[in-house]
N, C-alpha and C positions, 0 to 999 in steps of 0.2 A: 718527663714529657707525657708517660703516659699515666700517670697519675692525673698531670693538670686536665690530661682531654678526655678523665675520666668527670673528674669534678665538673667542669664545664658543659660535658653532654647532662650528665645528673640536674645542672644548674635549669639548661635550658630545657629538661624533660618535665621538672617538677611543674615551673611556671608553665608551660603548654599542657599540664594538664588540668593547673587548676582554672586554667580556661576552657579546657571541656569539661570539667567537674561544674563552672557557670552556665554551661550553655547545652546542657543536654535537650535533645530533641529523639522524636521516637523510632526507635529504630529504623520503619522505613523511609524516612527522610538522611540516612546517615551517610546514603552511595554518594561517592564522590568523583567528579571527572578522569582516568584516564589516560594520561599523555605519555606515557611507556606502553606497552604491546609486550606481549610472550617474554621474551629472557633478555628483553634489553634494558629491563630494569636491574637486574642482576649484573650486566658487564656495567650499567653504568656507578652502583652499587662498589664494584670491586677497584672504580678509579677515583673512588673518595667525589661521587657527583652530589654533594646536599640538596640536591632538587630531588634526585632520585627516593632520599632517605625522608626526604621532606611530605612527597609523594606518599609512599611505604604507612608513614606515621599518618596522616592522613585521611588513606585507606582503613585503618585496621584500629587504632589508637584509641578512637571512642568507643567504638564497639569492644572494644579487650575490655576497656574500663568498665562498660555498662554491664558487662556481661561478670565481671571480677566485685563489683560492690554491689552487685544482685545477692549473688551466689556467696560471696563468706561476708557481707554485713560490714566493713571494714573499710574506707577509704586508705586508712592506711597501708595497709596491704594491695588492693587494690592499686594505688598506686606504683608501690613495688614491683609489683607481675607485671606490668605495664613497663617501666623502667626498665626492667631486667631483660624484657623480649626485646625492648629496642637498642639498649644500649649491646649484648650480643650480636645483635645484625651490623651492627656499625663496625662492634671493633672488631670482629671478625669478619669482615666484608672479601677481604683480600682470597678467603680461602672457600667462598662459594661456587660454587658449581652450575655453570650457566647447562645445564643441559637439565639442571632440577626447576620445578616449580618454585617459586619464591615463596605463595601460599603453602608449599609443603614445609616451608624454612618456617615460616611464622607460626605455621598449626604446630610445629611438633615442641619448639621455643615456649610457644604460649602452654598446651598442653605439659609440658615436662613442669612450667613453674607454679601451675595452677595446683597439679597433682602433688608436686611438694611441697606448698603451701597445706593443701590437705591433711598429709603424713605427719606434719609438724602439728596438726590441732586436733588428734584423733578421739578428742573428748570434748569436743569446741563443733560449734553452728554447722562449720564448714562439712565435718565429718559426717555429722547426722544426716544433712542434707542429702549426701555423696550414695548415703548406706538407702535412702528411701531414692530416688536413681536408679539402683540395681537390686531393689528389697526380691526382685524372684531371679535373683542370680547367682550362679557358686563364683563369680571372679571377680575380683575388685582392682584396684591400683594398676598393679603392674599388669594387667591384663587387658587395661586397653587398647581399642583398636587403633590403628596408626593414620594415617596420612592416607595412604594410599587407598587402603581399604576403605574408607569413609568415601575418599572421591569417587570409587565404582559404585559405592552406593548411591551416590548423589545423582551420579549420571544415570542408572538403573532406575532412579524414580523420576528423572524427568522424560525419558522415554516413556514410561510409563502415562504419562500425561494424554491427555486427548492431541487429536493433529493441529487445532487453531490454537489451542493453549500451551502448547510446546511450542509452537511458531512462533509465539506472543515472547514467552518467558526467553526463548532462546538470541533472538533478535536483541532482550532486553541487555543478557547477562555476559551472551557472547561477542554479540555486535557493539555492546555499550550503546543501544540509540535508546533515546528519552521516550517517555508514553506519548508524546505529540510525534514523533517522527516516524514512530509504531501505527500508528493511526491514522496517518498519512501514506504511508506506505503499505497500507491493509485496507484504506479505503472503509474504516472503521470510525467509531468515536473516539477522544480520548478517555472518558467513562466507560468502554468496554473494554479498551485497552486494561485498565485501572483493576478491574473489577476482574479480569482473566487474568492478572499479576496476583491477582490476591488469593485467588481460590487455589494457581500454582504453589504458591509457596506457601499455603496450608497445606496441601497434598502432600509436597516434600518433606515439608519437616515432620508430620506424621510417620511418614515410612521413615525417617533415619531416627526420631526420638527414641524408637525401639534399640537403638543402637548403645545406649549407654551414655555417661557423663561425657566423653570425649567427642561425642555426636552432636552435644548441645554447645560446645567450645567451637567446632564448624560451623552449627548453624547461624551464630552470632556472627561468626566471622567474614564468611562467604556465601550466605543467603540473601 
């Protein structure tokens, strides 16, 4: 049995992705609606909900992929990393921990498969790539920063942000409301909305770029 619902997640991971391997679009069009809140995507996760997982992949799926055949050149691979982060959320769903972030289950999943993919080609694209990332660094691989530490970073530069432009982004990211409901509710345009989302998240990702290859695995993910 659990072989056949290995094959069968495999079956149906490949074909959904080689329909977003069709249909890439650019990053910032990638956010996707929403219908879980905080950790109830995780308990429903743990009762086998395929809306939930359906959800999960959704969120995160294109962006792993775009960010995995950027970075090592590979759809193959590419695909794999992909595969391997979702298919572990699933069959270990039973033993998640609803009081963690889901995003920390996926960063540290995607990070661990990405970095092994690395270690396996330390003479291959992926490696070179990794080593110009960290060229004024003494630490590499196993020295990545984790989960947690990235998310204080995250939050450390959106404070950092001006008072209307944190207002903007935060409304965007934490509220989940559209740049029309932004802008209706700020008594703004949607073109200033637009345009304070953009200059946010070159700000941010500035300040965490400095953080290393694991910083750029985040910002794909949840930027």
């Amino acid at each position: 049995m659990i072989f056949y619902t290995k094959i069968k997640l495999s079956f149906f991971l490949k074909i959904t992705l080689f329909t977003l391997l069709s249909t890439f679009k650019p990053l910032e069009q990638l956010n996707v609606s929403k219908q879980y809140s905080g950790n109830e995507i995780i308990l429903s996760l743990k009762v086998g909900d395929k809306r939930a997982f359906d959800e999960l992949f959704n969120r995160y799926a294109k962006r792993l992929l775009y960010f995995s055949i950027t970075y090592l050149k590979s759809e193959a691979d590419a695909e794999e990393i992909v595969q391997d982060v979702f298919y572990k959320l699933w069959t270990n769903r039973e033993n998640l921990c609803d009081s963690k972030s889901i995003d920390s289950y996926v960063f540290t999943i995607a990070k661990n498969a990405i970095l092994n993919s690395i270690r396996k080609s330390k003479s291959e694209h992926a490696y070179l790539e990794y080593i110009k990332v960290h060229k004024n660094k003494e630490f590499l691989l196993d020295d990545e920063l984790d989960f947690n530490e990235l998310n204080q970073a995250y939050r450390n530069a959106v404070e950092k942000l001006s008072p209307r432009r944190k207002t903007i982004f935060k409304l965007s990211r934490e509220k989940a409301m559209s740049n029309a409901d932004i802008a209706q509710h700020l008594g703004i345009s949607v073109k200033a909305v637009e345009n304070q989302m953009t200059s946010a998240i070159a700000e941010i990702k500035k300040s965490l770029q400095s953080l290393g290859f694991s910083a750029l695995i985040y910002i794909i993910l949840f930027l």
